[in-house]
N, C-alpha and C positions, 0 to 999 in steps of 0.2 A: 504494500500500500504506500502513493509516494508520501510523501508532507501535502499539507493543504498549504500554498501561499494565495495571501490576502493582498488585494491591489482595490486600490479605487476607493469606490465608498467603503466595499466593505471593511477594509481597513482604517479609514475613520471614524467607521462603526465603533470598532473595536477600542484604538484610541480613547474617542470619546465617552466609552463605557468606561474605562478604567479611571480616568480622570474625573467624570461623575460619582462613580464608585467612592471615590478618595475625597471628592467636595462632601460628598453627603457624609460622610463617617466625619470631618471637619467641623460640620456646623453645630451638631451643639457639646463639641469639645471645646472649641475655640469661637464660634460666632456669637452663640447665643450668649455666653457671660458679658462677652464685652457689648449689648447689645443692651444685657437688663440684668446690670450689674448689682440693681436692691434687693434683688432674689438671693442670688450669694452672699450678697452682707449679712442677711436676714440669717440667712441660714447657719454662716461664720458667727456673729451674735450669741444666737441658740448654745450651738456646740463648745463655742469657749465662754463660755459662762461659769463663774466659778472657778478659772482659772488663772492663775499670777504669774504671767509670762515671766517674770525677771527670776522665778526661780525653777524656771525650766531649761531656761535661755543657755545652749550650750557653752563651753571656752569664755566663760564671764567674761562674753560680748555684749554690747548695750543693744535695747531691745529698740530696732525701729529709731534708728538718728541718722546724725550728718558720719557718715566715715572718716573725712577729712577734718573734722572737729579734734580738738585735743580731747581726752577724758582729763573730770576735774581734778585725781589725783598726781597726773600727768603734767599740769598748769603751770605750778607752783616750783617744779626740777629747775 
């Protein structure tokens, strides 16, 4: 049996199925958050509730700052 080769449309066909394929698995990984981004907050909210980031916070990194900031113990050298 030889190979099937695809020319013409049919092979835009194809193309364009796969590249649809890969748009649609996208959209609400990546589309739809940045889209209706209150939905995620809501739900971030919820979930960290009850919790004190600065004593989870890995390598006593500061939680959520300027990186190019000094820290205040830092200041004072």
């Amino acid at each position: 049996m030889a190979p099937t080769i695809l020319k013409g449309k049919n092979y835009a066909l194809l193309v364009g199925g796969i590249v649809g394929i890969i748009a649609l698995a996208c959209y609400p990984i990546i589309v739809h958050p940045m889209l209706y981004p209150e939905e995620y907050k809501k739900v971030q909210r919820i979930n960290r509730a009850g919790i004190k980031q600065e004593d989870i916070q890995p390598g006593n990194m500061r939680v959520w700052s300027d990186p190019f900031k000094p820290r205040e113990d830092e200041k004072h050298k």
